[in-house]
C-alpha positions as CSV (number, residue, x, y, z in Angstrom):
1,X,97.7,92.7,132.7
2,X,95.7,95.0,130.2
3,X,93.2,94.8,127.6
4,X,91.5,97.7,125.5
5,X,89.8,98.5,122.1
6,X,91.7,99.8,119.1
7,X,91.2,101.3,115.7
8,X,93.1,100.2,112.6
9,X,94.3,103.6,111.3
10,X,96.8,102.6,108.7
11,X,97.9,99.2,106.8
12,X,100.6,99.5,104.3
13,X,102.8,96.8,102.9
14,X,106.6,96.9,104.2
15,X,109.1,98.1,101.2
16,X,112.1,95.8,102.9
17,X,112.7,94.9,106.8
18,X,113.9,98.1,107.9
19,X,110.6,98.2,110.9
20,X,110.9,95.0,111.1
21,X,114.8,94.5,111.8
22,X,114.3,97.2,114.1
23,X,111.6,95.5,116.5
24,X,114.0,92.0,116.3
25,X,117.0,93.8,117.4
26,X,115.1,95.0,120.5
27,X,113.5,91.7,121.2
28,X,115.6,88.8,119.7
29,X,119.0,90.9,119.9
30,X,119.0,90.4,116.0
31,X,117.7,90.8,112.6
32,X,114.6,89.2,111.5
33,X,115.9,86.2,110.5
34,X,113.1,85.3,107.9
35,X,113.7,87.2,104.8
36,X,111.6,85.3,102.4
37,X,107.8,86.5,103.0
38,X,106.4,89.8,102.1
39,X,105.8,92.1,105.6
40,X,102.9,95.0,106.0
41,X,102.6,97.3,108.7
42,X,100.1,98.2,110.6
43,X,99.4,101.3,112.9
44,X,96.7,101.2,114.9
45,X,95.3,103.9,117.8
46,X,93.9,102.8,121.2
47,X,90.3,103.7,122.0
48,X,90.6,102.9,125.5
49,X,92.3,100.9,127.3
50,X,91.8,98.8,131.0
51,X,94.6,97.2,133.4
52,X,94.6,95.2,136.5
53,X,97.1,94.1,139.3
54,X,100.0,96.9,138.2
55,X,98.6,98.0,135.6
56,X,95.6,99.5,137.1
57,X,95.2,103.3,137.1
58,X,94.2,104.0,140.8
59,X,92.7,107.3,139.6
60,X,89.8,105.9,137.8
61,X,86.4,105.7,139.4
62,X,85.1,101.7,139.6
């Protein structure tokens, strides 16, 4: 399990399902099935980040 901060760095409206079709495949082993709402994108950059159980970096001090 993790949890962390993040910054918003870009927002921009999807011009057809290309991203979209791309991240179903991987997940849902298809296309995005639902083609009739308008999609944005969003690309965001972790500040910092924390995990526990597996996730936790060893290395850190605390």
């Amino acid at each position: 399990m993790s949890s962390g901060t993040r910054t918003c760095g870009r927002l921009c409206g999807a011009k057809g399902f290309g991203r979209l079709d791309r991240l179903a495949q991987q997940y849902l082993g298809k296309p995005y099935p639902r083609r009739d709402r308008h999609r944005f994108s969003t690309w965001i950059e972790i500040d910092t980040w924390h995990g526990w159980g597996t996730l936790k970096d060893n290395s850190q001090v605390g």
